[in-house]
N, C-alpha and C positions, 0 to 999 in steps of 0.2 A: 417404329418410333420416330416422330418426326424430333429435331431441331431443331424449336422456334427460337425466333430473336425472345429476348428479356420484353414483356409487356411494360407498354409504353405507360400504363398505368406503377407499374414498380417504382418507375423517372418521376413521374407528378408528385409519387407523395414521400421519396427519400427526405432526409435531413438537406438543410439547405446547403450546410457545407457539400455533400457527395452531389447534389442538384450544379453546383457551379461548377465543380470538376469535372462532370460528366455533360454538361449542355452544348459542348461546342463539338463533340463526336456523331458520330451517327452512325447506324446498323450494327455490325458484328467489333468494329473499333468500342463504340460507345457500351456496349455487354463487356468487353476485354477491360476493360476503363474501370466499368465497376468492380467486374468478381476479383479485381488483382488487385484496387485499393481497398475492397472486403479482406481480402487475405492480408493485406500489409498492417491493415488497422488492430484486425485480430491482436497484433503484437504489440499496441502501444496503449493499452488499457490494464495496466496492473491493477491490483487491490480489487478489482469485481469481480464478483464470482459468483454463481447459480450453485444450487441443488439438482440436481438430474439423476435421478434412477438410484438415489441415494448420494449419490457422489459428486464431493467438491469440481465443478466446472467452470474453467475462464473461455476465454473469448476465440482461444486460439483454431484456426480454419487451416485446413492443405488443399490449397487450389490449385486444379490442373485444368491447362488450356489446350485442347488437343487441336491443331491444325497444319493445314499443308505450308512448306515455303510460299515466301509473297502472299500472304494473306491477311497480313495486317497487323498481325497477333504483339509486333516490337511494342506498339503501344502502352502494353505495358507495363513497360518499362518509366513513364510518367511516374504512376502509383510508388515505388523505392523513395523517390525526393519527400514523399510525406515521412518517413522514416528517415531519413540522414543526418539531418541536426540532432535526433536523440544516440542514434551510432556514433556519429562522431563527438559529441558531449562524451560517452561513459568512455570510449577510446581513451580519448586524451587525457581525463581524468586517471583511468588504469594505468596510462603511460606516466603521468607523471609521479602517480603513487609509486610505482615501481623504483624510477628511477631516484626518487628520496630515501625508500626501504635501501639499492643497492651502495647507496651514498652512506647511509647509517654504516650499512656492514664493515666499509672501508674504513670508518674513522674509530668504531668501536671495536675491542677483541669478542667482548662479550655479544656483540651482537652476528656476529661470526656465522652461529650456525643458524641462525634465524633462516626461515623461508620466506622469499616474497612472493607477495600477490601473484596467481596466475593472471595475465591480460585479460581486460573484458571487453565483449563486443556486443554488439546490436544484432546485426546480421552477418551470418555465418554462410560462408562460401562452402558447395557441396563439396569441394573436393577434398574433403578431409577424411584424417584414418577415426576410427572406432575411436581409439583411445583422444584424437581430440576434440573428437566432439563430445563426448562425456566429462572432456575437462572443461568447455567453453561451457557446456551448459551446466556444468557446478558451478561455475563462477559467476554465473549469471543471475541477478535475483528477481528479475521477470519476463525469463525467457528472451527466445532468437528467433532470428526471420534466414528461411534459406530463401535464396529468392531468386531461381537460372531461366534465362530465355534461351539457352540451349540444354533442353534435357538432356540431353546426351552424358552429360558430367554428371547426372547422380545416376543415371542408370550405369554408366559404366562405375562408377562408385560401387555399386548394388551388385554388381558382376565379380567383382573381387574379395579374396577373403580377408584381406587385411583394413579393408572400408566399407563389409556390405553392414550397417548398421541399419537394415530393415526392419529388423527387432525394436531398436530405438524409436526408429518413425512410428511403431504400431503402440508401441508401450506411454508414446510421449502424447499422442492422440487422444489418449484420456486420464491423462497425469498418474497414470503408475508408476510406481518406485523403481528403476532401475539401478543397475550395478556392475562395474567390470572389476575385476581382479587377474593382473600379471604378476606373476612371481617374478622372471628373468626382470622386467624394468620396474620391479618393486612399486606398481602402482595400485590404488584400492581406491577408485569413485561410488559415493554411493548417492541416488538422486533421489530423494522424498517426491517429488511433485515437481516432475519436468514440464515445460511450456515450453509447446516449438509450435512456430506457425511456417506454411510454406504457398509460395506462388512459383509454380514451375511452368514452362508453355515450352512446347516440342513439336515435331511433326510425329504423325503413329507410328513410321519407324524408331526415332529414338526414343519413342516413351514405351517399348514393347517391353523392355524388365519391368518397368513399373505396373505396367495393364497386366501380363501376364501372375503378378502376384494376388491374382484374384483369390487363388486357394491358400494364400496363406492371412489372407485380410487387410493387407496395404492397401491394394484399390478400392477397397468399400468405404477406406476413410477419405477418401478424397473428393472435393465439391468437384464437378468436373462442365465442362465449355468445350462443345467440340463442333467443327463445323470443316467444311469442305469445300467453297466455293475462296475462288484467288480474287486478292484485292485489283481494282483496278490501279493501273499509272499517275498519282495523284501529283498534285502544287507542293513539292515539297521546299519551296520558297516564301509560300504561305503566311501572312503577320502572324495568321490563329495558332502556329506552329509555337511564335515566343509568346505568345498570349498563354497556351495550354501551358506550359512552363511557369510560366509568372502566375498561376493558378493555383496549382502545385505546390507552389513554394511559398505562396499566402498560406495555405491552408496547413503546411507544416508548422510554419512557424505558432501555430493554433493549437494542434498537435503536441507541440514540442512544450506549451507551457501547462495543458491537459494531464501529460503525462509527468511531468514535473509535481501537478498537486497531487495527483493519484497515490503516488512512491510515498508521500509526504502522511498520507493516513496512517493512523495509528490502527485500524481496524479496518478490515477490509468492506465495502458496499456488501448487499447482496441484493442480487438483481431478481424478481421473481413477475410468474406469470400470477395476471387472475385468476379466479375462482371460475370463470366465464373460458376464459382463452385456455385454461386446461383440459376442459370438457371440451371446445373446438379442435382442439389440437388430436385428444386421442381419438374423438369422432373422424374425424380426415385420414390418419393414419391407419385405424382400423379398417377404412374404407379402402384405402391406397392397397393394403396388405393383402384383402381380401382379390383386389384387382388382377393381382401381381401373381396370387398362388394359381387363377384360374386362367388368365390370359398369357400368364409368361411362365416363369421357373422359379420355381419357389428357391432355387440357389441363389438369387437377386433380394433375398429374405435381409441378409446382412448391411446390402447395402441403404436398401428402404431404411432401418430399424437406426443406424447411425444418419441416414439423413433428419433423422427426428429431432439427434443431437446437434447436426449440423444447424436447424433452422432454429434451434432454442442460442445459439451462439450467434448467430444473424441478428437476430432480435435485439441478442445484448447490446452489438456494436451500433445501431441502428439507433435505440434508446439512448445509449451511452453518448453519442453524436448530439442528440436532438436535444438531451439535457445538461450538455456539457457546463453552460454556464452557472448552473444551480447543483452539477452532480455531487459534491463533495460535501455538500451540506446537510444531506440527509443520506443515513446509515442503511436505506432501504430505495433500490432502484426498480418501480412497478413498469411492468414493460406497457409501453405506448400502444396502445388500439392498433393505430394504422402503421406502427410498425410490425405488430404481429400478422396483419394483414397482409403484408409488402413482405413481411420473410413467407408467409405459407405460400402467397404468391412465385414468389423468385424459386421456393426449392422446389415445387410444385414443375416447373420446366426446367429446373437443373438437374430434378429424376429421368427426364427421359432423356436429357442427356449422356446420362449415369451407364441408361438401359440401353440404349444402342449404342456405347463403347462395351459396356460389359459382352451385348449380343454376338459385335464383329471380333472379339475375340476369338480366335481358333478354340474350340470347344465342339464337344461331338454330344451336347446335350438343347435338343430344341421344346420351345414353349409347348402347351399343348395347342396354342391358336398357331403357330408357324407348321407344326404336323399336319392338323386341318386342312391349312392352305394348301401345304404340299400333296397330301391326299387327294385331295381335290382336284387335279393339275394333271393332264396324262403325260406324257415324254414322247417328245419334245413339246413342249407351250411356249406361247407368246408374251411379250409381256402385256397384251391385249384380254388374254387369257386368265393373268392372273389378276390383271384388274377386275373384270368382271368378279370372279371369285372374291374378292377382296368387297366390291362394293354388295352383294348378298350376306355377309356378313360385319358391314360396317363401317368397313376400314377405307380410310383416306386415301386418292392414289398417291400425295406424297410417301405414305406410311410402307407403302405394297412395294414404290421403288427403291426404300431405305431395304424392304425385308429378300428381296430379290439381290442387293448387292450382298445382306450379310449370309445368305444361301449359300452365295459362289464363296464366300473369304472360308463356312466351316465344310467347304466342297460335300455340300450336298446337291449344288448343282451347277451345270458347268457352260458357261457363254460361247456360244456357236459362231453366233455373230451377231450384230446389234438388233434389239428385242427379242431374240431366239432362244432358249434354253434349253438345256438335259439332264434330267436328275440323273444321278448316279448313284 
């Protein structure tokens, strides 16, 4: 499975807002740029919502950026500034509800035993226990953004028992009801319709707890960017450096009063596809599905079948953008042609993204077309060998060098020396 850059076509027909945010990067920066202000945005669209598979669905995305140090992937970190002015608005406000509740208590007897407001946040830092992030996202009334450029802090989150809230992440992915219950600190959350969005970017070391929860269906929810070549030494003196920034922060303040009228509905949008873009969309997928049982493993089922939801939530944000300035006036949000085109497009190369993180997973189960390959192949071969092999049945030599490294990661075969191999 190769991983291509995001077609250049996805960039020509985004929303013009994501079009100025994203024009001044280039290659694997400018992919980062996007899929992390896609995951950020996810969270700043209350009140819309879709039908999917029967079930109430918002906007909300978990974007994971799989790559090496020095590769560029900080960028990122741009996309959070679209989000800060609405974090820090419901802050402050929490802070100071609080602080008039703890005021009251002092001057009244009667107000004594009263409870104040839990604090409320925008974006929620992973390093939290179970019990508070079930209290941040009770108190939340349209959801949180976790948002780390070092994975390492939710995976080791994910590692302990008193923060692995993995359960949360899987349940919140498609707004199930969740609930905790402590006796000893007498506490009882119960969450009708959790909305978490998340953008996390790591190297494949520290994102190995999260990859590795393929068998429990974490990593099937996650859009995933994964790439391998190191950035070069760049102008980090740059004017475009305060330019991206002053971009950024035009486009929040845009954001920040978007999501402002959204809250303010009395009834929520609903966002839906054509009569047209429905039948495209099962046709594709069908198609996808069928690809996948006979070219790879049909254990990649789950993650296909939630990319379906992932792209119908693409869509939303994409439409939700382009009609920003008309959204709130009509109680029904039809999704845009060329944004359904532009999401089939974008999940369309973020599947195979998906598929060669899920492949180089340690796993002792291969595709039926990687068997083939290897069948075909005596011990020791070249990688000369398997190209040939690879171009009789189709395959690209990018594709044959991506399947030859994930050979050696589930030690089916083993590197002698450069181009040389050994099945084992």
């Amino acid at each position: 499975m190769e991983r291509r850059l995001i077609n250049k076509e996805v960039y020509n027909n985004l929303p013009e807002d994501l079009k100025l945010i994203t024009e001044s990067f280039e290659g694997r920066e400018k992919d980062i740029v996007l899929m992390s202000s896609l995951g950020v945005l996810s969270d700043c669209l209350p009140n819309i919502k879709g039908y999917y598979d029967g079930d109430d669905i918002f906007a909300n995305l978990y974007v994971l950026i799989i790559a090496p140090p020095a590769s560029g992937k900080g960028v990122m970190n741009f996309s959070r500034i679209l989000i800060e002015p609405i974090h820090n608005k419901i802050l402050e406000d929490s802070k100071a509800e609080l602080l008039l509740c703890e005021s009251e208590k002092k001057k009244s007897k009667d107000s004594k035993n009263d409870i104040c407001p839990n604090i409320k946040i925008k974006i929620l830092p992973a390093n939290v226990s179970t019990a508070e992030m079930y209290s941040f996202l009770g108190s939340s009334e349209h959801g949180l953004l976790i948002m780390e450029s070092e994975a390492d802090t939710l995976s080791n989150m994910l590692n302990n028992d008193w923060s692995n809230y993995s359960d949360v992440l899987r349940k919140a992915f498609h707004h199930e009801p969740i609930s905790i219950s402590r006796k000893i600190e007498k506490v009882f959350e119960e969450i009708n319709q959790p909305k978490l969005s998340m953008v996390i970017s790591g190297t494949p070391n520290q994102l190995q707890p999260l990859m590795k929860s393929k068998d429990n269906g974490l990593f099937s929810r996650f859009l995933i960017y994964s790439f391998d070549e190191i950035a070069e030494f760049k102008d980090v003196f740059a004017i475009k450096s305060k330019d991206n920034r002053k971009a950024f922060e035009k486009l929040s303040k845009v954001i920040f009063d978007l999501y402002r009228q959204l809250t303010e509905l009395e009834n929520p949008i609903e966002f839906q596809f054509t009569d047209n873009q429905i039948k495209r969309f099962t046709r594709r997928f069908k198609f996808i599905r069928e690809d996948v049982i006979v070219n790879h493993t049909a254990s990649f089922l789950s993650n296909l079948n939630r990319h379906g939801l992932i792209m119908f939530r693409i869509c939303m944000i994409l439409t939700a953008l382009r009609n920003k300035d008309i959204i709130t006036s009509n109680e029904v949000l039809v999704c845009n042609n060329r944004d359904f085109l532009n999401a089939l497009s974008l999940t369309a190369t973020l599947l195979r993204h998906s598929q060669f993180t899920f492949d180089t997973i340690e796993t002792g189960i291969l595709s039926a077309q990687d068997e083939e390959i290897l069948d075909s192949l005596n011990s020791p071969f070249t990688r000369q060998n398997a190209i040939a092999v690879g171009e009789k049945m189709g395959i690209p030599i990018r594709t044959i060098d991506d399947k030859l490294v994930q050979f050696q990661n589930k030690r089916f075969t083993k590197k002698i020396k450069k181009g040389l191999y050994r099945k084992l």
